[in-house]
Every structure is written in structure tokens, then in C-alpha cells.
C-alpha positions as CSV (number, residue, x, y, z in Angstrom):
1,X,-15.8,4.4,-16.5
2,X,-12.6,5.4,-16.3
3,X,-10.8,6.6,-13.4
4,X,-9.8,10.2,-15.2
5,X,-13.5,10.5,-15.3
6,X,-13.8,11.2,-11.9
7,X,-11.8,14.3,-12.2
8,X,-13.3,15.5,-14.8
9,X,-17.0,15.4,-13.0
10,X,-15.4,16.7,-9.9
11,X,-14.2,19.6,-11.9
12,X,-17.5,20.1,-13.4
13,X,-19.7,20.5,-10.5
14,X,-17.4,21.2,-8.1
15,X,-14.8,23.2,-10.0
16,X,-13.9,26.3,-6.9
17,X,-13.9,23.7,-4.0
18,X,-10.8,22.7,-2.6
19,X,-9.0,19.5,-3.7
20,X,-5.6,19.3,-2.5
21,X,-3.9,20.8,0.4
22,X,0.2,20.5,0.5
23,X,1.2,21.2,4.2
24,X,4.8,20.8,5.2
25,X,5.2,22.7,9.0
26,X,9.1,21.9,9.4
27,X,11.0,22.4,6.0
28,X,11.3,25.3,3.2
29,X,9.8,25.1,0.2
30,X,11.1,22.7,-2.3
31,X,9.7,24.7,-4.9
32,X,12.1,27.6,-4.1
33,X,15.3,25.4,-3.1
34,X,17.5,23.7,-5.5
35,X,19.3,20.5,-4.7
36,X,22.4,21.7,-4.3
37,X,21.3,24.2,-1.6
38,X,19.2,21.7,-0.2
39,X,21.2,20.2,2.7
40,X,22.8,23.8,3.8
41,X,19.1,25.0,3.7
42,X,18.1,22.2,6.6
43,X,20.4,23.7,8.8
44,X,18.3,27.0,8.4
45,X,15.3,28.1,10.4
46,X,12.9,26.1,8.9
47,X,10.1,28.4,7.2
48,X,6.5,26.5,7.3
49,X,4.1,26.6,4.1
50,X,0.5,25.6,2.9
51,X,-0.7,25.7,-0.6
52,X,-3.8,24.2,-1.9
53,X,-5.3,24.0,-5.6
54,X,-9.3,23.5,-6.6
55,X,-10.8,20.4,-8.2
56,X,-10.9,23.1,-11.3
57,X,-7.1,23.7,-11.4
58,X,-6.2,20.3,-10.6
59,X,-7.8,19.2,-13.5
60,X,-6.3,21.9,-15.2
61,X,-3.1,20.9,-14.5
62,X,-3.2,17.7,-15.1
63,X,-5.0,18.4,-18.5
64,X,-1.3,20.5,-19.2
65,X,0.7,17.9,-18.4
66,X,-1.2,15.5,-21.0
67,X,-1.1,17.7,-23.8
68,X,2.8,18.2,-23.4
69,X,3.0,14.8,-23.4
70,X,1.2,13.9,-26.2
71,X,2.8,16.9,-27.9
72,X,6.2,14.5,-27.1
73,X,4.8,11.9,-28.9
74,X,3.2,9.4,-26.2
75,X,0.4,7.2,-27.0
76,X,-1.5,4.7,-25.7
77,X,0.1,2.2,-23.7
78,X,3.3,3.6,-23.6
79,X,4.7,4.1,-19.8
80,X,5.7,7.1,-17.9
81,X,7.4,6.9,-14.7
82,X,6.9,9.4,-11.5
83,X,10.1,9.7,-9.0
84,X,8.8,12.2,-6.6
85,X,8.5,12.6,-3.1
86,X,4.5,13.5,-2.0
87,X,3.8,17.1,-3.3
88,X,1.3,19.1,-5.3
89,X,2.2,18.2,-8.5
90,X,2.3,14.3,-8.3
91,X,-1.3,13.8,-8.8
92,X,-2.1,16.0,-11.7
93,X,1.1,14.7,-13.1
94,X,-0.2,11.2,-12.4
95,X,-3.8,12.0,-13.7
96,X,-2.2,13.9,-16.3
97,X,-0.4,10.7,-17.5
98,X,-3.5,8.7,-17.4
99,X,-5.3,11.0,-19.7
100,X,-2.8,10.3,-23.0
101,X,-4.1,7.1,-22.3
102,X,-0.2,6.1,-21.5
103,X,0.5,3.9,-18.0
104,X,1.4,5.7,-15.1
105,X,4.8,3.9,-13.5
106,X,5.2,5.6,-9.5
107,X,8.5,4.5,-8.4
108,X,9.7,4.0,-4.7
109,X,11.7,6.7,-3.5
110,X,13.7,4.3,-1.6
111,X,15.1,3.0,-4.7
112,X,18.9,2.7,-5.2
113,X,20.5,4.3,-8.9
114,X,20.7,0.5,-9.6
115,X,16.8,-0.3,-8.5
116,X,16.2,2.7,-10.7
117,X,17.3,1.6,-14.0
118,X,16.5,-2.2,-13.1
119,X,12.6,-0.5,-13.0
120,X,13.0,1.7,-16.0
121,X,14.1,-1.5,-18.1
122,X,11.6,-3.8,-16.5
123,X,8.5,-1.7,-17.1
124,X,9.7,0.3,-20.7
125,X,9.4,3.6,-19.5
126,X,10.2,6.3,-21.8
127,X,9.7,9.1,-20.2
128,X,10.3,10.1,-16.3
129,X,9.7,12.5,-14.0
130,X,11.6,13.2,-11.5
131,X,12.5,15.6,-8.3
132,X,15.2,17.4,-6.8
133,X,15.8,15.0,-4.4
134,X,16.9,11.8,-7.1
135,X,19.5,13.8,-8.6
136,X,22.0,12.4,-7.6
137,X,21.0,8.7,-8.2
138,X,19.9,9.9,-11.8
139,X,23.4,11.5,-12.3
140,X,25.0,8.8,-10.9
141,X,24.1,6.3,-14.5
142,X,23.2,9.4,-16.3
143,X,24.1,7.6,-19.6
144,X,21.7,4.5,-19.0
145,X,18.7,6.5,-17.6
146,X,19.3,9.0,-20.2
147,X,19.5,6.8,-23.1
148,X,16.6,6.9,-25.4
149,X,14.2,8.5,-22.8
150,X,13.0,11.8,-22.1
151,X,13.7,12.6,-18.4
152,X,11.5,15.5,-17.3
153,X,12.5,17.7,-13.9
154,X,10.3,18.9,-11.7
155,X,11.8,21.6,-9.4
156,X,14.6,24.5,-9.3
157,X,17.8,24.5,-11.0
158,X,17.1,22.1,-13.7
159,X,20.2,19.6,-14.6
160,X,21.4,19.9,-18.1
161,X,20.3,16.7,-19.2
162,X,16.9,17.2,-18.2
163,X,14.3,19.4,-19.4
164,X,12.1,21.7,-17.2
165,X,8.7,20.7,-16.3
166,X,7.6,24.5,-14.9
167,X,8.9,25.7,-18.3
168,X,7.5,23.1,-20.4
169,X,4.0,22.4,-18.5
170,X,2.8,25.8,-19.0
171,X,2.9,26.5,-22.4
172,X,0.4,23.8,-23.3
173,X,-3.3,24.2,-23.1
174,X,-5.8,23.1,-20.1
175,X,-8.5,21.9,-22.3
176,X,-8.7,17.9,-22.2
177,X,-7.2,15.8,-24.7
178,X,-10.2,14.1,-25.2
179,X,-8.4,11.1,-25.7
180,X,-11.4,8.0,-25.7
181,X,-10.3,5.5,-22.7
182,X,-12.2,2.6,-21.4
183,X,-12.0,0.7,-18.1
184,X,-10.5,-2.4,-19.8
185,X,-7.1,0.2,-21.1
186,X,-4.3,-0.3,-19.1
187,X,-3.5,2.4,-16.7
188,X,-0.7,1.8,-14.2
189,X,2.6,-0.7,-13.2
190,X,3.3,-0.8,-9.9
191,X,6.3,-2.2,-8.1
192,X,6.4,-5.2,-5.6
193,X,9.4,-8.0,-5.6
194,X,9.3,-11.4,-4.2
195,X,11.3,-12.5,-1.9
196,X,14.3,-12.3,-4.0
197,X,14.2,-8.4,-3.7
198,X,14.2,-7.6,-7.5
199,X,11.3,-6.0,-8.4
200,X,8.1,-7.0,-10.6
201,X,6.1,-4.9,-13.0
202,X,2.4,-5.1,-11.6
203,X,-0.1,-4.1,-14.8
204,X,-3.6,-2.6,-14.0
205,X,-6.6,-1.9,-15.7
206,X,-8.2,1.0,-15.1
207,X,-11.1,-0.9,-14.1
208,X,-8.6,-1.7,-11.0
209,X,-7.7,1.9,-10.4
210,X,-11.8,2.7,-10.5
211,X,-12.6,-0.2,-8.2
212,X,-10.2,1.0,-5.5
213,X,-11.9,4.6,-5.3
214,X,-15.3,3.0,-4.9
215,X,-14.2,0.4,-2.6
216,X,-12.4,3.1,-0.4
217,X,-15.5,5.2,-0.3
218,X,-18.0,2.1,0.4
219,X,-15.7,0.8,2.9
220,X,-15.0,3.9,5.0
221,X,-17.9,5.6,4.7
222,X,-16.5,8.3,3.1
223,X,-18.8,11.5,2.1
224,X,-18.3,15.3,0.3
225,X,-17.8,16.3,4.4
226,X,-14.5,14.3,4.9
227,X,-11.0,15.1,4.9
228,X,-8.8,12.8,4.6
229,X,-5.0,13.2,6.2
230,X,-2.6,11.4,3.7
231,X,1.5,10.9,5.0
232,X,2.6,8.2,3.4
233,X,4.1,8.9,0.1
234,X,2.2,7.9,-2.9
235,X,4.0,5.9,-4.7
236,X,3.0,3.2,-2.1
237,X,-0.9,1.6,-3.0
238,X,-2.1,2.1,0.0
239,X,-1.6,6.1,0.3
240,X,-3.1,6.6,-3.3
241,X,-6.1,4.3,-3.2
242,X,-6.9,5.4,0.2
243,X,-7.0,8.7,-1.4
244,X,-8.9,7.8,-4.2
245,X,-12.3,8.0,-2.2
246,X,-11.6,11.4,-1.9
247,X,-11.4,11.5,-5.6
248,X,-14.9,9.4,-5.2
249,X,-16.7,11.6,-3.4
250,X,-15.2,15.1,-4.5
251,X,-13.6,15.7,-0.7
252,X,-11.0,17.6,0.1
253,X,-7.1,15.7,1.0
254,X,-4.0,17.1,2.9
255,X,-0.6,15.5,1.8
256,X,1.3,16.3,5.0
257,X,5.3,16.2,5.0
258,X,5.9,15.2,8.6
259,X,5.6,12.2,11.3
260,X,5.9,13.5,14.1
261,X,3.1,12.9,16.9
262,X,2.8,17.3,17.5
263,X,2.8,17.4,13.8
264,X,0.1,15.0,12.5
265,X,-2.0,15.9,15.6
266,X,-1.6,19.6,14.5
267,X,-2.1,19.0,10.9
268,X,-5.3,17.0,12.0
269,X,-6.7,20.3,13.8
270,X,-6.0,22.9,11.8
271,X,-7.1,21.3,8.2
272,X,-10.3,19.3,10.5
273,X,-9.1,16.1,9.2
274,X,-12.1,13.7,9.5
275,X,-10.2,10.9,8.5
276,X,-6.5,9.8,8.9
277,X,-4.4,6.8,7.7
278,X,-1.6,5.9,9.9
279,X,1.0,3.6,10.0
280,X,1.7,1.3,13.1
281,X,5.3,3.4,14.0
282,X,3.3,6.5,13.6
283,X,0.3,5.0,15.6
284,X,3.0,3.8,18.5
285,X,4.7,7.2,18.2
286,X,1.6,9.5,19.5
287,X,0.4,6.8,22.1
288,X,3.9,7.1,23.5
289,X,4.3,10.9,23.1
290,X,0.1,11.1,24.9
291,X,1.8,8.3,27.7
292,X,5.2,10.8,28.3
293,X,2.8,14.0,28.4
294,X,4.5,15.6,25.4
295,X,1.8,16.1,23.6
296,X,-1.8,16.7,25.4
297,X,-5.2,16.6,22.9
298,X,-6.3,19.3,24.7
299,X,-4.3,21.7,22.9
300,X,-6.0,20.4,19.5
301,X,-9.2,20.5,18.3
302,X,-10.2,16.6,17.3
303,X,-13.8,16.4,17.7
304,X,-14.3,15.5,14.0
305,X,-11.9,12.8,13.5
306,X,-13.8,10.0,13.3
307,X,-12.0,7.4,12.1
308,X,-8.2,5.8,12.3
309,X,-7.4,3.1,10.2
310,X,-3.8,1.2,9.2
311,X,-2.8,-0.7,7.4
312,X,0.5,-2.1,5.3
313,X,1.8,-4.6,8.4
314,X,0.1,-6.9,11.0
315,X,-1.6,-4.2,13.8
316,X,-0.5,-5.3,17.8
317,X,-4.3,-5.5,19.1
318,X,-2.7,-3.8,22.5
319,X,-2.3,-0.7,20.5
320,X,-5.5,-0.4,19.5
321,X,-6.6,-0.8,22.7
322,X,-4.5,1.4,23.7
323,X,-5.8,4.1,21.0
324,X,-9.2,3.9,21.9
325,X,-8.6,4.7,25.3
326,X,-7.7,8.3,24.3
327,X,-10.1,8.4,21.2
328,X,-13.2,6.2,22.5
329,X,-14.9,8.0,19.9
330,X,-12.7,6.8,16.7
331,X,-13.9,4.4,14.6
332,X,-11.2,2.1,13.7
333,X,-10.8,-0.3,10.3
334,X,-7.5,-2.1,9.3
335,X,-6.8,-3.1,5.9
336,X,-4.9,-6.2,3.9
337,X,-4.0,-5.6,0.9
338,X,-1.0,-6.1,-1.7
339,X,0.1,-3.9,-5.2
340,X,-1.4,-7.6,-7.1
341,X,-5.0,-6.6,-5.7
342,X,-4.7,-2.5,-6.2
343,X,-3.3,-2.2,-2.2
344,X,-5.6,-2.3,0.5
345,X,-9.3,-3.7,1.2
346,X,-9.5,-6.9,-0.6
347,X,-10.1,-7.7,2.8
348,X,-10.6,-5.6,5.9
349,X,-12.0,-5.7,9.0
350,X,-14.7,-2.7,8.9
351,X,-15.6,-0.4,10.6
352,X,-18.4,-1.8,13.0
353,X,-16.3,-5.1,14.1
354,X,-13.1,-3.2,16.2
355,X,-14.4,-6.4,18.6
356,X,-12.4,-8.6,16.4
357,X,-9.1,-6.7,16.2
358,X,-6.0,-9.1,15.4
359,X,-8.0,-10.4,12.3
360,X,-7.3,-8.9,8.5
361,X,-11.3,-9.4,8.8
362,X,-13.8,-10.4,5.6
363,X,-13.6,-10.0,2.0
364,X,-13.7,-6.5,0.7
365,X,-16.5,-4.7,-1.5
366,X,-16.6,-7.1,-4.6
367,X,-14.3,-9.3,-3.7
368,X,-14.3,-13.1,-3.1
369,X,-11.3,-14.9,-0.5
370,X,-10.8,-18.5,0.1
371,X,-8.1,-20.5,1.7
372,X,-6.3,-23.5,-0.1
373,X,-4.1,-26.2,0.5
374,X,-1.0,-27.0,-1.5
375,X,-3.4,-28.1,-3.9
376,X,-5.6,-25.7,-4.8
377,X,-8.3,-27.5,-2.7
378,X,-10.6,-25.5,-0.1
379,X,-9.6,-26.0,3.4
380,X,-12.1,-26.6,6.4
381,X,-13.0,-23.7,8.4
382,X,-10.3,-23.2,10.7
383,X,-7.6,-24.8,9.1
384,X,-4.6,-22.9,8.1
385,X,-4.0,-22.6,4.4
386,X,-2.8,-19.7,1.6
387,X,-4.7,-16.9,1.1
388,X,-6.4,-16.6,-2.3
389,X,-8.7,-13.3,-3.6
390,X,-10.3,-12.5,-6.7
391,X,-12.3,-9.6,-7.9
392,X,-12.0,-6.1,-10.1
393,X,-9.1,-5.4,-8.3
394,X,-7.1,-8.0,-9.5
395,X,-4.0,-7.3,-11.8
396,X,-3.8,-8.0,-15.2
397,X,-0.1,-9.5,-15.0
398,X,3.0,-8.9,-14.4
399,X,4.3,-6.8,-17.1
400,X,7.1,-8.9,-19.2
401,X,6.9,-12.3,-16.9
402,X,4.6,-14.6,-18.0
403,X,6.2,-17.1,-15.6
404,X,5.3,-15.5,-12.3
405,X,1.9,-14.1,-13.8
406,X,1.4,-18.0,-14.1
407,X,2.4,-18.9,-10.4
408,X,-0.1,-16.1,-8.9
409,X,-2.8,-15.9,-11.4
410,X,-5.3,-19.1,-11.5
411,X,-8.5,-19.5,-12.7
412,X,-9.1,-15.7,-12.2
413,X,-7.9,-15.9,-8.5
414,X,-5.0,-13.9,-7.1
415,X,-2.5,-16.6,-5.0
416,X,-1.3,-14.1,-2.2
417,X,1.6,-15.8,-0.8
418,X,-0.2,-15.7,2.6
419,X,-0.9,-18.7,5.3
420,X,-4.0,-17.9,6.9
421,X,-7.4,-19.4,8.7
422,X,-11.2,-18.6,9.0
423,X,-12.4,-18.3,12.5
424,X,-15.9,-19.7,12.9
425,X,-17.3,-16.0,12.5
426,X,-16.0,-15.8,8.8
427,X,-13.0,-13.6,9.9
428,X,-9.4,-14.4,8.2
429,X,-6.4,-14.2,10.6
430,X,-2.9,-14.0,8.9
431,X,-1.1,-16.7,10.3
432,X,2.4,-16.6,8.9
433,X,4.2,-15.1,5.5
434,X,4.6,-17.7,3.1
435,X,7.1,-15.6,1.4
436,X,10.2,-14.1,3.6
437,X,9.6,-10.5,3.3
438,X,9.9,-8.7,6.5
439,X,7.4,-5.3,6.8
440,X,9.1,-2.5,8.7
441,X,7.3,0.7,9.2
442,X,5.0,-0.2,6.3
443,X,8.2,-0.5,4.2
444,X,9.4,-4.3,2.4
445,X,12.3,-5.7,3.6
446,X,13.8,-8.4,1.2
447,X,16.1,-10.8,3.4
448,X,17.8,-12.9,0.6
449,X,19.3,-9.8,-0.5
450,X,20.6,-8.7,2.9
451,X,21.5,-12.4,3.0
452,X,24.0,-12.0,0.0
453,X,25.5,-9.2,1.1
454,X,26.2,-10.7,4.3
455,X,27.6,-13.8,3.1
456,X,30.7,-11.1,1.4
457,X,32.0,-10.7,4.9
458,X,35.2,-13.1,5.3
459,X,34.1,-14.1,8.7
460,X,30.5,-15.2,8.0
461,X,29.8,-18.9,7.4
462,X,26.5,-18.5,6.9
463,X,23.5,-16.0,7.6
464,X,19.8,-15.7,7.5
465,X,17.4,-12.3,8.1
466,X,14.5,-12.4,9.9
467,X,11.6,-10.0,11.1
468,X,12.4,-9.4,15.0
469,X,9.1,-7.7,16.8
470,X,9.8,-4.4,17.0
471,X,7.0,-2.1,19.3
472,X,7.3,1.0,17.5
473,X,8.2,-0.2,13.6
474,X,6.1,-3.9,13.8
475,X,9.6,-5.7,12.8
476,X,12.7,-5.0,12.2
477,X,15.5,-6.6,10.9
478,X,17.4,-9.3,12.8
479,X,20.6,-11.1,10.9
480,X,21.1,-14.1,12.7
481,X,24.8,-14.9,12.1
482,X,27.1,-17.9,12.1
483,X,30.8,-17.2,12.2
484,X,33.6,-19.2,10.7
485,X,35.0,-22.0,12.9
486,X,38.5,-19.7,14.8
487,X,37.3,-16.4,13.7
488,X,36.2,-13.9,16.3
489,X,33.8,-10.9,15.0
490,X,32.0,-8.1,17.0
491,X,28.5,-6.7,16.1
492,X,30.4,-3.3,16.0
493,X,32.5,-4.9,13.1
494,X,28.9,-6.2,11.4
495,X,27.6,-2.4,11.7
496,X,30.4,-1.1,9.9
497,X,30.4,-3.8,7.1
498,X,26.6,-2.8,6.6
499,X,27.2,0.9,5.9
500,X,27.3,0.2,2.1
501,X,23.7,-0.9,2.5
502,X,20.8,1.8,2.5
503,X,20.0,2.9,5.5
504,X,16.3,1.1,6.0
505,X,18.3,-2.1,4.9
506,X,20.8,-2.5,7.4
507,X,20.5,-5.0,10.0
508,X,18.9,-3.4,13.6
509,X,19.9,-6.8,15.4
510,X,22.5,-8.7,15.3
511,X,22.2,-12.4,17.0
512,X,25.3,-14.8,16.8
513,X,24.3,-18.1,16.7
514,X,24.1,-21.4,14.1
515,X,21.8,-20.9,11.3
516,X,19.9,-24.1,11.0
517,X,19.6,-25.4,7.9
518,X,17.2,-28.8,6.9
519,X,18.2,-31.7,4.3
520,X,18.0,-29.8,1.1
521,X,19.7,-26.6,2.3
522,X,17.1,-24.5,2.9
523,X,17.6,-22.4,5.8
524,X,14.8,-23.4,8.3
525,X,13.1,-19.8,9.0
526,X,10.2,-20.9,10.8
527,X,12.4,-22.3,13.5
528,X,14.0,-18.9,13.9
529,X,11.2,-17.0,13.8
530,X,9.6,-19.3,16.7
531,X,13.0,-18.7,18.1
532,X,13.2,-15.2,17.8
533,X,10.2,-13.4,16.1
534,X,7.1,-12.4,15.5
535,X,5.5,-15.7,16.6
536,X,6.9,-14.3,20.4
537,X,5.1,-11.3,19.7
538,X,1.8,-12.8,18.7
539,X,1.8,-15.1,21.5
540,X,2.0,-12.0,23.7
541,X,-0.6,-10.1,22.4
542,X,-2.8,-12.8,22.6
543,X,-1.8,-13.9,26.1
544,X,-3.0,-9.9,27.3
């Protein structure tokens, strides 16, 4: 079955029941502020709104944007990108994609105008939609976006080389295109990079896409009763296949605009949130703000949230501790995961074995893990090896690299990149990364990149980026630098020279010291992180 189906049933029987709640307490309404007004309009009294469709409109809706697109020309196969932050129309443009029986392409909205037509080339996309917001980065390679490819706006004030969703969308009827799909068609790309920071094109099925609302459902529990609290933005894996056991079990989802401890705990009360995913900054941020007294659960109404759960970075065992002191009630899960398995729950710890926090846990619902040596061969239980999982999650490949399909993709099992062990309970504990990235705030940080940028300064002889342990964010960035033999440099001056980088990208420490390199040149990271990193960090929480 395929994943559209879902909607469709929901619709059905369900049809006048809410779906979808958008809730932004701190900002105006995109929907009635252009992007040219849009900075003068922060510095306004900010004007708080809720809106909410029905499984029965949402369907609707995303029935609309189907038959425009087919109307355009799209077929089966052919890809359609999303460049939206979270609001009410990504999913039913999303579904609505799925239903031409075309491949839904979410893009980051982190991405750079560069990253942006890197992805567009990568995947093929033809058509895009995008949101106030990305103008700029849009106008900014207008002619290479634009060329050949049908770039669809979704908001006020539509720019001239774009054409209107609202004025397209509803012209076009709500009836479904009936267009035959099967789980074995693709259905989506999503983005992930290696360590080199360019991106890859990760092709699913939509047997992947139908496995992860299952799994989700299976894994948490999740019935008709639940509502589930979604902040992160859903372009990421884990935000849309966390939601998808809502879409399983025809229960209602808040996409919240906000972070802030008052503002999640608020959103949690009024809309009786029964479930909520939170990432480890977020997580930090209201155990800190309960700790200071600035926010006090007695001025909220709680008693139905049952369960916390995180995921998208390793989770400090203190702060769950720590959360379950002021939520003794809470069931707690914690999710591994990566775009090449459909996100989270290939493995994860459940929701009955919080006793074993500091583990990833055991192989998710209808999934298979094993660790392997640089051979392929099993370890014994205990010993550290890579990570390997296989199931209906797995990708299909990565779209237009046969090469790295090839690395990753053996015998039907998925090669995660990860070192990790079995304890003698059948639990898996990450040990270390074997690829570089560094996971801040649920976000990935490529360090060669950074690296290269770096090595542009005329002082720097040499440079490496690691993950420094970081309370609030997991890691952070640490550059450890080696100047030129009679230069002087500052970490003032290093500040400056990494203002041309995005903000999330910069360096947040700055160490000066040799960069150790072994016989073949390769910088020895290990020894730094040891030095330096999260291998402090882990030693910490398991010393407390």
C-alpha cells in the first residue's frame, strides 16, 4: 500500500476530525506578510495565530495541488522539490506531489543559493516550491534555478519569475487523480552528504515512506487519542516520519514555530500534546529554565503527556535523568536513525528499557543490525565494529551515484558509517563516528568544508574541525588551529574571517595548537577528539 493511501482512508472515515494544527505564538502571519516587509514586521508587536485543517481538507488540498501538477505536465518519476519552512501547506503539498506519482525532493532550509542549485542538479528537479523566506537565495542565481524549471511560490507578493501557488492551486479540482501507485514506485530523495559536505540524493520507495509510519506507530505506541507536538522542520526525516504515525493512526499533529522552554510547554497544554519530540538543546533548554525558576509546570496543564523522545545526536544520560525527575511519569524512547534507513527507529531503545539510557538500544520494527569488522565479518559480542541495518526501510540508492550506492549498499544491508558494540543484553552503544560529521543541535556539521575555508586564511598552516561537547547543543564546533611559523593571529581575527560562512557553520571554539597529522597525511582526529571532545564528555557521563 502506498503511503497516499493513508490519507485517503483517513479522509474517508474520518473526514471532519482535525489533522493539522499550525501554531506560531510569537510572529505574524506569513500568509499576510511579504518578504520584503518581513524584517520591518519583526520589529512589530508580534500578533499570535492558530489555524488548523481536517483530514477531509487536507486531502483536499493535496488532491489540488496534484491535479495542477499534472495539468503542468509531471509524470511519474519526475521530481519536485519543497523549500519551505514548517507550515500548513508543506504536507498536502508533499502528499500532493506523491499522488502524480512524481518524487517528492524536501530541501534543507539551511541551504546556501549554491547548495540550492548543487541539489536541484543533483536530484533533476523540475519543478520547486518555494517560500518567502528563500527569495533571496533564489534571486540570487535566478538564471540557473530558473532555467528549464517551473518555480512555484508559495506566499504574498509573488516574484515575477515565479508563479503563484494560491492563484494556481485553487482553480484545480479536489477529486483524486486516481493515479495507480504501488509500494515498489519511487516516492522521495532526501538529502544527506558525507563527510565532504556535498550533498547525496537519497531514493525511496514508497514502501520506505509506508514502513516508517507503521514503525512509528508500533514503536511509540501511538493511538487515534494522541497528539503529537512536531518543532523541527520537516524537511529533516526525523520530524516527518515521526509524524507519519499520526498519519497511521488518523491523530491529530501541531507544527509549532517556536523553541523556547514557555513556548513548547505552552503549546504542549493548550493543544494536550500526548506526545512530543524534542531535540537535546531544546530538552537542555527547559531543564535549565525548570532549574532557574523561569518557567514552573504548575502554570500548565501536562498530565497527558506521556511520552518524550529525541533523537538526531547522542542523548547525555544525565539529562534524562535529570528529565525524569520533573516528569516521573514520562515515558522516554530515543531513536538512531539516518536519511539511508528512512530517519529514525532502525534502532531504538523503547519505551519500557529507560534503565538502559546511553544505548541507541535494539533493532527496530522489521529491521535486522549486525556489527562487522573491516571485512564484512560479524564481530563477537562486545567487540567494537561498524554498524550495519537492513530492512523495508532501506534506500533504494543514491540517485545518480552508483559509486557510493556501491560503498553503502551490500548484500541488501545498509553500511552506516558507525563504530559500535553489543552489550551482553543485546543493546548497541554508538562508540565513535566513523565518518567526521559533527551533530549540532540535531543539525550536520561537515568539517572538511570548514577545513577548506580555513586553510584560505594567510596565517593558517594547517587546521582540522572537530565536535567539542557542548551541554546545551551536544557538540559544537571546535577548529583546532596551527599558525604559520612568525605569524601572530588572535581568535578575534579568526571570528571575523569566518563571517563569510553561515552562521550554524562558523567555528564556536577556537583552540591554537599543532594539528597532528600520521604518515600518510591524514589528520589524526581520534587523537583530538580524545584531546578535546566528546570522548571527555562520555567519560563524564559515565563516571556520574
Amino acid at each position: 500500500m502506498p503511503v497516499t493511501d493513508l490519507l485517503v482512508r483517513n479522509a474517508r472515515e474520518h473526514g471532519d476530525e482535525v489533522a493539522l494544527v499550525e501554531l506560531n505564538p510569537s510572529m505574524v502571519d506569513p500568509r499576510k506578510t511579504s518578504f520584503k516587509e518581513f524584517d520591518l514586521v519583526q520589529q512589530t508587536e508580534p500578533r499570535p495565530y492558530r489555524r488548523e485543517i481536517t483530514w477531509q481538507v487536507f486531502d483536499e488540498k493535496a488532491n489540488r495541488v496534484a491535479n495542477m501538477l499534472i495539468s503542468r505536465g509531471v509524470k511519474k518519476g519526475e521530481k519536485v522539490a519543497i523549500l519551505m519552512f514548517n507550515c500548513m501547506e508543506w504536507l498536502p503539498i508533499y502528499f500532493g506531489i506523491l499522488k502524480t506519482g512524481a518524487v517528492a525532493v524536501p530541501f534543507n532550509f539551511r541551504y546556501t543559493t549554491e547548495e540550492i542549485t548543487y541539489c536541484l542538479k543533483l536530484a533533476e528537479v523540475e519543478i520547486l516550491f518555494f517560500g518567502p523566506e528563500f527569495i533571496k537565495r533564489i534571486e540570487d542565481n535566478a538564471d540557473e534555478i530558473g532555467q528549464g524549471r517551473l518555480l512555484i511560490y508559495v506566499g504574498d507578493g509573488c516574484p515575477d519569475y515565479a508563479e503563484s501557488y494560491r492563484e494556481q492551486v485553487g482553480d484545480y479540482p479536489s477529486t483524486d487523480p486516481q493515479i495507480p501507485l504501488t509500494n515498489e514506485d519511487d516516492g522521495a530523495i532526501y538529502f544527506s552528504s558525507g563527510t565532504t559536505g556535498f550533498p547525496k540524493a537519497i531514493l525511496h520507495k514508497h514502501l520506505s515512506l509506508y514502513q516508517a509510519a507503521e514503525m512509528e506507530a508500533v514503536h511509540h505506541r501511538t493511538t487515534k487519542d494522541d497528539c503529537f507536538l512536531c518543532i523541527p522542520p520537516l524537511y529533516h526525516t526525523g520530524a516527518k516520519f515521526h509524524w507519519m504515525g499520526s498519519l497511521w493512526t488518523c491523530s491529530k499533529a501541531v507544527l509549532l514555530k517556536g523553541t523556547r522552554p514557555d513556548v513548547i510547554l505552552k503549546a504542549a497544554s493548550d493543544e494536550q500534546c500526548t506526545i512530543v519530540w524534542l531535540l537535546v538543546p531544546w530538552a537542555q533548554d527547559i531543564l535549565d529554565s525548570l532549574d532557574r525558576g523561569d518557567v514552573k509546570l504548575s502554570d500548565y496543564k501536562l498530565d497527558q503527556w506521556r511520552l518524550m523522545h529525541i533523537g538526531a545526536q547522542p542523548v547525555p544520560p544525565s539529562l534524562i535523568r535529570h528529565w525524569l525527575e520533573y516528569f516521573p511519569n514520562h515515558l522516554y524512547d530515543t531513536n538512531y536513525g539516518l536519511s539511508e534507513s528512512t530517519g529514525p527507529g532502525c534502532v531504538h531503545l523503547g519505551l519500557d528499557n529507560v534503565h538502559k539510557v546511553g544505548a541507541i538500544g535494539i533493532p527496530g520494527y522489521r529491521w535486522e543490525c549486525k556489527i562487522v569488522d573491516e571485512n564484512g565479518a560479524d564481530v563477537k559480542q562486545g567487540d567494537v565494529g561498524e554498524l550495519c541495518v537492513k530492512g523495508p526501510g532501506v534506500m533504494t540508492e543514491y540517485f545518480n551515484n552508483p559509486e557510493a550506492t556501491a560503498e553503502v549498499l551490500k548484500d541488501g544491508w545498509l553500511y552506516t558509517g558507525d563504530m559500535a558494540m553489543q552489550d551482553e543484553d543485546g543493546f548497541i552503544f554508538l562508540v565513535d563516528r566513523k565518518k567526521d560529521v559533527i551533530v549540532s543541535g540535531g543539525e550536520n556539521i561537515y568539517p572538511v568544508e570548514i577545513e577548506n575555508f580555513l586553510e584560505e586564511h594567510p596565517k593558517i598552516k594547517d587546521v582540522a574541525v572537530i565536535g567539542l561537547p557542548d551541554k546545551r547543543l551536544g557538540e559544537i564546533t571546535g577548529a583546532i588551529i596551527e599558525i604559520k611559523e612568525g605569524e601572530q593571529c588572535t581568535e578575534e581575527e579568526i571570528n571575523e574571517f569566518c563571517l563569510a560562512l553561515p552562521r550554524y557553520k562558523r567555528p564556536k571554539a577556537v583552540i591554537f595548537a599543532d594539528v597532528p597529522r600520521n604518515a600518510t597525511g591524514k589528520i589524526e582526529k581520534p587523537a583530538l577528539r580524545k584531546r578535546y571532545g566528546v570522548e571527555n564528555l562520555v567519560a563524564k557521563e559515565n563516571q556520574s
